[in-house]
C-alpha positions in Angstrom: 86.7 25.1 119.4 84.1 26.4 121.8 82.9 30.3 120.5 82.5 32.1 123.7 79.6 34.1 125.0 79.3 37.0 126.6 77.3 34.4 129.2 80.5 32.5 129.6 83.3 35.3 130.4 84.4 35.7 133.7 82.1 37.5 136.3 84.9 39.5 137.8 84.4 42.2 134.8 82.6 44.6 136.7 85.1 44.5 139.3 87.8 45.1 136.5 86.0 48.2 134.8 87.6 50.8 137.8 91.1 49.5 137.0 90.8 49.5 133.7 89.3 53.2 133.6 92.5 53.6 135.1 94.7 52.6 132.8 92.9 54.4 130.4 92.9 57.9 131.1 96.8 57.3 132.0 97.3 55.7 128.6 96.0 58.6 126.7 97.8 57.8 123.4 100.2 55.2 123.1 103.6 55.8 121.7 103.5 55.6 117.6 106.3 54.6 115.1 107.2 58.2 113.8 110.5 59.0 111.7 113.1 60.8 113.8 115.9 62.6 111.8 118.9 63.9 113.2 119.5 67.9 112.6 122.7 70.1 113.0 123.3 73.9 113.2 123.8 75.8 109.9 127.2 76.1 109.0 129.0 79.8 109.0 128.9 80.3 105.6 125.4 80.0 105.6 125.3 82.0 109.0 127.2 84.9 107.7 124.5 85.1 104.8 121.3 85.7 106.5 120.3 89.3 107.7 120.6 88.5 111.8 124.3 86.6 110.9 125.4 89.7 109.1 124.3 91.9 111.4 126.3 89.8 114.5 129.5 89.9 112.4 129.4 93.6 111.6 129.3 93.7 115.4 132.1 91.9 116.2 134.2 92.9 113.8 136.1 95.1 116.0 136.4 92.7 118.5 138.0 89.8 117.4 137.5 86.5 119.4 135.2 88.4 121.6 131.7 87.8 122.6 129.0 90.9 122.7 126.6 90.3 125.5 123.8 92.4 126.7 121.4 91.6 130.2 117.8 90.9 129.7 116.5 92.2 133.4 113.1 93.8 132.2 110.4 91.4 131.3 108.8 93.5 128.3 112.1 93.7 126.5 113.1 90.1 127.2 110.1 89.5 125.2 110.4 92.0 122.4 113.8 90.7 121.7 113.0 87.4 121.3 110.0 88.3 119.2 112.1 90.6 116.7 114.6 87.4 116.8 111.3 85.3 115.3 110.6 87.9 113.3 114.1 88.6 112.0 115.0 84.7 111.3 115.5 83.8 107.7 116.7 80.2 108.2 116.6 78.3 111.4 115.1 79.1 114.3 115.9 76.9 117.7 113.3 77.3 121.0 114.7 74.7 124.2 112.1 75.4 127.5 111.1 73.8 130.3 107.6 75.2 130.7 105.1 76.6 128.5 102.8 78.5 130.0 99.2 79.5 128.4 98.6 83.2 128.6 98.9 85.8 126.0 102.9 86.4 125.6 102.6 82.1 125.0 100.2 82.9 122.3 102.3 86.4 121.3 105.3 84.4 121.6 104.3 81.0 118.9 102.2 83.2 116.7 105.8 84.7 115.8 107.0 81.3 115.2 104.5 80.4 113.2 104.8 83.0 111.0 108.6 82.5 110.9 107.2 78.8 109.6 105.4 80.5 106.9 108.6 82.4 105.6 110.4 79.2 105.1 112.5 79.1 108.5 113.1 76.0 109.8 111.9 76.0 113.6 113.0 73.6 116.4 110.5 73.4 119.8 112.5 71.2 122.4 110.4 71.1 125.4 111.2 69.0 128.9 107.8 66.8 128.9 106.7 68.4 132.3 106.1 71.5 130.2 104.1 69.5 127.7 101.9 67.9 130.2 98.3 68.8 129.3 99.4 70.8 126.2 99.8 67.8 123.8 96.9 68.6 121.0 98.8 72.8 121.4 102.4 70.9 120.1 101.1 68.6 118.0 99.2 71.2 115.6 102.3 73.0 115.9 104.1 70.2 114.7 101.9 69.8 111.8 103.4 72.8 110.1 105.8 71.1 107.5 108.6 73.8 108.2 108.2 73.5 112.3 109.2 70.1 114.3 108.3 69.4 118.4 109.8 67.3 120.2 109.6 66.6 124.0 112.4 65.6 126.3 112.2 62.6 129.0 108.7 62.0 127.8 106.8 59.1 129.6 104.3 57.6 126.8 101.2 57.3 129.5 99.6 60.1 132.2 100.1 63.1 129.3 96.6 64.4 129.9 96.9 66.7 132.9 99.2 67.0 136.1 97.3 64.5 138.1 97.6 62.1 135.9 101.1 62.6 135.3 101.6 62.2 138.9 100.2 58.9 139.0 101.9 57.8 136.0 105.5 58.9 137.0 105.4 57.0 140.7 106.4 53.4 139.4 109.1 55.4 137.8 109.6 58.4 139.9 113.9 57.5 140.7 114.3 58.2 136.7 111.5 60.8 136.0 111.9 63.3 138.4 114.8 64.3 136.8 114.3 66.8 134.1 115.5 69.5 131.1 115.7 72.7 133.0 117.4 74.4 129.6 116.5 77.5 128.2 117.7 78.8 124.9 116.4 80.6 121.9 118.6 80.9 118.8 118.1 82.5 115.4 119.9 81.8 112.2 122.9 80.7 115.0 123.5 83.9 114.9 122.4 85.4 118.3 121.0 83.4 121.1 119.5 84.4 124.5 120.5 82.3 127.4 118.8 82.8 131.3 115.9 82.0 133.1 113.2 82.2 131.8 110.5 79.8 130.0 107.8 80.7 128.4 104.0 82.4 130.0 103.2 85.6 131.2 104.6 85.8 134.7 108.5 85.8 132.3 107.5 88.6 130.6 105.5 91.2 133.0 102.6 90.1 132.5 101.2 87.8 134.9 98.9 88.0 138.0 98.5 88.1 140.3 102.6 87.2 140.4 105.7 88.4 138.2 108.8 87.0 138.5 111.7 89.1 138.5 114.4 87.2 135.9 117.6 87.8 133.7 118.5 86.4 130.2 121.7 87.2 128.3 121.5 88.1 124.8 124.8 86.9 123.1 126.4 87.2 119.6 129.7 86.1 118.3 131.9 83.0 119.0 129.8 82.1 122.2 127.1 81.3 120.3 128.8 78.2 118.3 128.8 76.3 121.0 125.4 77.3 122.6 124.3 75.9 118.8 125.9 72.6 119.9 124.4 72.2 123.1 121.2 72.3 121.5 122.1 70.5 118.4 123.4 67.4 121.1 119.9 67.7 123.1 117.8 67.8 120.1 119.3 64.6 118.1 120.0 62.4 121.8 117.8 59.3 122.4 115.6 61.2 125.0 114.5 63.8 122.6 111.1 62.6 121.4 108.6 63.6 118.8 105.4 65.0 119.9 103.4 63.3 117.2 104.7 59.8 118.6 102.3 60.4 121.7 99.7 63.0 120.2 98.1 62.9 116.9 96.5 66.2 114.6 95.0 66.3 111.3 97.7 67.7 108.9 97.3 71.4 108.4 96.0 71.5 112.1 98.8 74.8 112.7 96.1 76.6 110.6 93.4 76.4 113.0 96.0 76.9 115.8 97.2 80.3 113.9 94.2 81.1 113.6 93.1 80.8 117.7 96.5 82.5 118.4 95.1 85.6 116.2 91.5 85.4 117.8 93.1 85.8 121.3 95.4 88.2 120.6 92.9 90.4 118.8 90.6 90.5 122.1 93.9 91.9 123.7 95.1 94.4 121.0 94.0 97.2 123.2 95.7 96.3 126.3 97.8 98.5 128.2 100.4 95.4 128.3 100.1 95.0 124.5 100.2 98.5 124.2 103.4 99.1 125.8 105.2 96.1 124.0 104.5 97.5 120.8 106.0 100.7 121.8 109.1 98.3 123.0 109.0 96.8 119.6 108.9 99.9 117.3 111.7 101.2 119.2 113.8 98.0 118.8 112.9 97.8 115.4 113.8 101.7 114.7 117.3 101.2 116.4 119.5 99.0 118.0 118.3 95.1 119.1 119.6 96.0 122.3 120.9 99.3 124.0 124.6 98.6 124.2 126.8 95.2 124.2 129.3 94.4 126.4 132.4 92.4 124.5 134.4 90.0 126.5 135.4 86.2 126.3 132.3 83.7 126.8 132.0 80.2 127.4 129.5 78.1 127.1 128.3 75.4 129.6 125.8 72.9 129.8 125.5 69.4 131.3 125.6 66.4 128.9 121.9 65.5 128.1 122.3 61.8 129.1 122.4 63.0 132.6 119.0 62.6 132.9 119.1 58.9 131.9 121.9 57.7 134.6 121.7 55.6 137.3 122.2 57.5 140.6 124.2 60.7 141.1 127.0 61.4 138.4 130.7 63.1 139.7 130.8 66.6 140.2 133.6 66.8 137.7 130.8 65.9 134.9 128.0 68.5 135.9 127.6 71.9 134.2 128.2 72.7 137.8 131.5 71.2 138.4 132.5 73.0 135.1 131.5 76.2 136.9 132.8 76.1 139.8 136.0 74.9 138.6 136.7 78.0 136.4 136.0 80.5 138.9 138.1 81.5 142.3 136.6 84.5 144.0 139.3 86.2 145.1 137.7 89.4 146.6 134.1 89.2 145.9 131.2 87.1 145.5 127.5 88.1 144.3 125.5 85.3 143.8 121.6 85.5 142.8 119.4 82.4 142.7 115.6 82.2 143.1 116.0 79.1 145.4 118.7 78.4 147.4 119.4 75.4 148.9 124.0 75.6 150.1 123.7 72.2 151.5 126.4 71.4 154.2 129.4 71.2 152.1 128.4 74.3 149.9 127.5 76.5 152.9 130.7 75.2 154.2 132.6 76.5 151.3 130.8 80.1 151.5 131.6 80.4 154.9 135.3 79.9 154.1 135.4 82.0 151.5 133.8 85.1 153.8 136.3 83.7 156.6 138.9 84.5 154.3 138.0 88.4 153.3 136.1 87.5 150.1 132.7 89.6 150.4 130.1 87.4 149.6 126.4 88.2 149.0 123.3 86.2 148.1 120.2 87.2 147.2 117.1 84.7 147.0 113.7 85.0 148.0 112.2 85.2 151.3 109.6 82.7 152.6 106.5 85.2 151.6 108.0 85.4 147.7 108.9 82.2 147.2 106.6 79.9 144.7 107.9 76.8 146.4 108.4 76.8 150.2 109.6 73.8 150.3 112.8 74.8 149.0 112.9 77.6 151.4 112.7 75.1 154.0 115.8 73.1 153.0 117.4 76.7 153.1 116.8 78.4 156.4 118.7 76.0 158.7 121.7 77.0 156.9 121.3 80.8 157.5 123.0 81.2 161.4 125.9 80.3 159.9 126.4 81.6 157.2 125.6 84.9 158.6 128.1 84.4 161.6 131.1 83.6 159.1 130.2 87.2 157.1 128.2 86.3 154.5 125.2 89.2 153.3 121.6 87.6 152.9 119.1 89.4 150.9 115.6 87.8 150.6 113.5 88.9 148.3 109.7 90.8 149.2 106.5 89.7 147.4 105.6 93.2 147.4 107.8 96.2 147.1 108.2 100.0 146.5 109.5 100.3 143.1 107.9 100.1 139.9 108.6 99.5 136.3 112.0 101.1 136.2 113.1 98.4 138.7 116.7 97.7 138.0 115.9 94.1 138.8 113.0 94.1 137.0 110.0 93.4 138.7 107.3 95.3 137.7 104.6 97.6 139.8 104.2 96.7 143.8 102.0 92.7 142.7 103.3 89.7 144.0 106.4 88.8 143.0 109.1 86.3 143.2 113.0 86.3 142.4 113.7 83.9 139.4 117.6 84.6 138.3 119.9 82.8 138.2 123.2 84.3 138.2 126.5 84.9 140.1 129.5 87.8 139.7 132.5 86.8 140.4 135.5 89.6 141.7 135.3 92.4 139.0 135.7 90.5 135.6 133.4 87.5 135.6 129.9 86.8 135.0 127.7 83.5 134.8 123.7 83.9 133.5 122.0 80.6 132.8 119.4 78.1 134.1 120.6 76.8 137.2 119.4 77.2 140.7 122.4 76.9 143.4 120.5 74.1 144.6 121.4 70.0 145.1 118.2 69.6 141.8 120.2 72.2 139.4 123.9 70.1 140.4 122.9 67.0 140.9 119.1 65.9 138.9 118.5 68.4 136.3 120.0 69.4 132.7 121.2 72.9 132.7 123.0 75.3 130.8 124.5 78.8 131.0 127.3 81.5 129.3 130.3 82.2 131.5 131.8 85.5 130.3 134.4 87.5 131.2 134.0 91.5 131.1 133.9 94.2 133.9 131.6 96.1 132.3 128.7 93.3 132.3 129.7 92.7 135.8 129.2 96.4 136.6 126.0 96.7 135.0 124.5 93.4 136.8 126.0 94.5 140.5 124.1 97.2 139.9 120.9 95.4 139.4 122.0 92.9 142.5 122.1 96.2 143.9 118.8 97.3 143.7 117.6 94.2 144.4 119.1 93.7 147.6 118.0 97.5 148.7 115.4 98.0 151.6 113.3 98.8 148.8 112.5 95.2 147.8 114.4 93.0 150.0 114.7 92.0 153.9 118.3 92.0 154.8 118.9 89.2 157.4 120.5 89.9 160.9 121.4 88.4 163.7 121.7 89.8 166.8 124.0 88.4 169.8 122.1 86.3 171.4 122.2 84.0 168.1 118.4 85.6 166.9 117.6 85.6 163.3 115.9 89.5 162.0 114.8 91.0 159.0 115.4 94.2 158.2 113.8 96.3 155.0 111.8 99.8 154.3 108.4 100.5 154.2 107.1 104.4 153.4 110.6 105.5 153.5 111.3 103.8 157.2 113.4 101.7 158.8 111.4 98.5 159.6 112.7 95.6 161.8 111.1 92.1 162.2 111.7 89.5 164.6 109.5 86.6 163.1 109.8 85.6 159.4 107.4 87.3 157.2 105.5 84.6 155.2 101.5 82.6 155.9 101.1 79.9 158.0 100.8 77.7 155.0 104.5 78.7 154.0 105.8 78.0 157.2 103.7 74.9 157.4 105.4 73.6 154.1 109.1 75.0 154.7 108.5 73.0 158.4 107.5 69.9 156.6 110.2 70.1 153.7 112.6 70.0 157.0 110.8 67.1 158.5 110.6 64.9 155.7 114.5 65.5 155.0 113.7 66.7 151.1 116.5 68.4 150.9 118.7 66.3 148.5 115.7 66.3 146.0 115.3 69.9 146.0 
């Protein structure tokens, strides 16, 4: 057998090295054998003997079969609640996100879970891999705690670096990986769970900039919660749940050095005016009640089947968290629907219209081009709007910028940029959905979501009255239309009446919503 030379290879290498420098940095680390145990919610016995599980059923004891729910609308206490959940946990504690952000609630947020680690609780991160793009060495050192498991949903093995080279990596594959785990869930002991819209980093919880959004969670306790347990129990042990440490590898005891990061950058921030109001939040909580008051009423949980992301092509309505939805609500009378993008399609704007036809009063609010975080998906939704409006249905869009401050029903903070991230509907004077899901063809259609559908008049009440702030002068544009067929936009400024003819937003907003219409993205979005 002839040895061979480094004289003898083929020439072509230098030719070979771009590719293969390629392939590389996509490659990152390649998929390792890692054991992969399956994991259930605790069962009520052992519910019903922690601290938070006592506390739930001492609740609900005088409201048998009933839920107690409670909105989430300010950003501060969204995130003291879940931190006194962390805090609070004695056995298991269950995170599902989309996104994880960096900034200091992120850090706030998982130095809690640590130390919930440290106590003995058992802690489950599920995190859609788009949210773990870049992050990878973060997860993984969480992961090395022995009383804390990652894993990451969808995952592709190569491209894990940063976004660009996710990009790359997810063309070839792009009809199975655009489609991702838009849940949102954090549950202690399986006692109380919050449900909603929000993920994890700063612009959640008040404390982004230069943009907030302005977002809802529901805080639930009782028999609702059982099944929420399940959903996440049947996304955490399916095929496409992944563990981090199969694609990024730490030292063990790694958490340690991560703890101790957490506590170096939240020590530079003690001092903060943010940090100093959420402790305030916290002390209060802590002193009295988890939340101020809970609304009791008959909840059901919903969520898509987390396969969904694996199909081939578009599954029936019938089998979307959507179809569920819609099929166990009729508006009857009246409609409020909130949703940060909006996207009816012809058949769904269809069905609005019929419903205002018919005397049902029907109301959205979404955001307007100039709040929005992705025009695109504005685009997809302004062809739709002369019709809608001429059948009797109220359009609300959202300001970037607007006159009230922190006591904001909605919740946005201060006059910064801001942009509408709810997602919520109120149906007649009895029904309520909060959960994950965009009214868009994505959030039907692509995505997995999931949501509480619950039925008491006194949560609707309490969230009409935040759709009613929201929709005021004082933060939204109302859109008109006049009779030659001319869309307007009406809203306040200093206390007057201000009307606009062209729609406020850049010229790189309209440039994108124009091409979103031109390319014909709207299925996708």
């Amino acid at each position: 057998m002839m040895a061979t030379s480094e004289a003898s290879r083929p020439a072509c290498g230098p030719r070979l090295a771009p590719l293969l420098a390629v392939f590389l940095l996509l490659a990152g680390c390649a998929a390792a054998p890692l054991p992969r145990d399956h994991a259930t919610a605790l069962p009520p016995w052992e519910v019903a003997e922690t601290r938070l599980g006592g506390w739930a059923a001492e609740q609900a004891e005088a409201h048998p079969g009933q839920s107690g729910l409670a909105l989430l609308a300010n950003g501060k206490d969204a995130f003291a609640v879940r931190g006194l959940l962390a805090a609070r946990a004695e056995r298991r504690l269950d995170i599902q996100t989309y996104l994880m952000g960096d900034g200091l609630t992120t850090w706030a947020l998982l130095a809690r879970v640590l130390d919930a680690a440290e106590r003995g609780v058992e802690v489950r991160l599920l995190i859609d891999d788009i949210g773990a793009v870049g992050q990878g060495e973060r997860l993984a050192a969480l992961d090395s705690h022995p009383n804390l498991q990652v894993r990451v949903y969808h995952p592709l093995p190569v491209g894990r670096a940063n976004l660009a080279t996710r990009v790359l990596a997810t063309l070839p594959v792009l009809s199975r990986h655009h489609r991702r785990m838009h849940n949102k869930l954090w549950i202690a002991d399986n006692a109380l769970a919050i449900a909603g819209g929000r993920n994890l980093g700063d612009e959640y919880y008040s404390a982004g900039e230069p943009r907030n959004f302005a977002d809802l969670d529901l805080l639930a306790l009782g028999p609702v919660v059982t099944p929420l347990s399940m959903s996440f129990d049947l996304y955490w042990n399916h095929g496409l749940a992944q563990p981090v440490g199969r694609y990024h590898r730490v030292a063990p005891g790694t958490w340690r050095t991560q703890r101790e990061e957490f506590a170096a950058r939240l020590a530079e921030e003690h001092d903060s005016d943010y940090f100093s109001s959420l402790r305030q939040r916290h002390e209060e909580r802590e002193r009295n009640r988890l939340v101020d008051a809970l609304h009791w009423g008959r909840a059901e949980a919903l969520w898509d089947p987390p396969g969904k992301l694996a199909r081939r092509g578009r599954p029936a309505l019938a089998e979307t968290m959507a179809g569920q939805l819609w099929a166990r609500v009729a508006p009857e009378a009246r409609l409020s629907l909130v949703s940060a993008y909006f996207v009816p399609t012809a058949e769904g704007s269809r069905l609005l219209q019929g419903l205002a036809e018919s005397g049902v009063e029907v109301e959205v609010v979404t955001n307007s081009l100039e709040a929005t975080d992705v025009p695109v998906v504005h685009g997809a939704y302004m062809p739709y709007r002369r019709a809608l409006l001429e059948s009797g249905v109220a359009l609300f869009e959202l300001r970037a910028e607007h006159d009230n401050g922190e006591g904001a029903g909605i919740g946005v903070p201060g006059t910064s940029a801001s942009a509408l991230h709810i997602k919520a509907l109120a149906v007649d004077d009895d029904t309520i959905f909060v959960g994950s899901p965009n009214a868009d063809p994505r959030s039907v259609w692509w995505n997995s979501e999931v949501g509480v559908l619950a039925k008491s008049e006194s949560l609707v009440r309490e969230f009409r009255e935040l759709v009613e702030v929201g929709a005021s002068p004082a933060q939204s544009y109302r859109v008109t239309l006049d009779d030659e067929g001319r869309l307007g936009w009406e809203t306040r400024h200093d206390d007057e009446v201000v009307h606009l003819s062209r729609e406020p937003g850049g010229p790189w907003r309209h440039a994108n919503a124009w091409l979103s219409r031109l390319l014909r993205l709207e299925r996708w979005l």
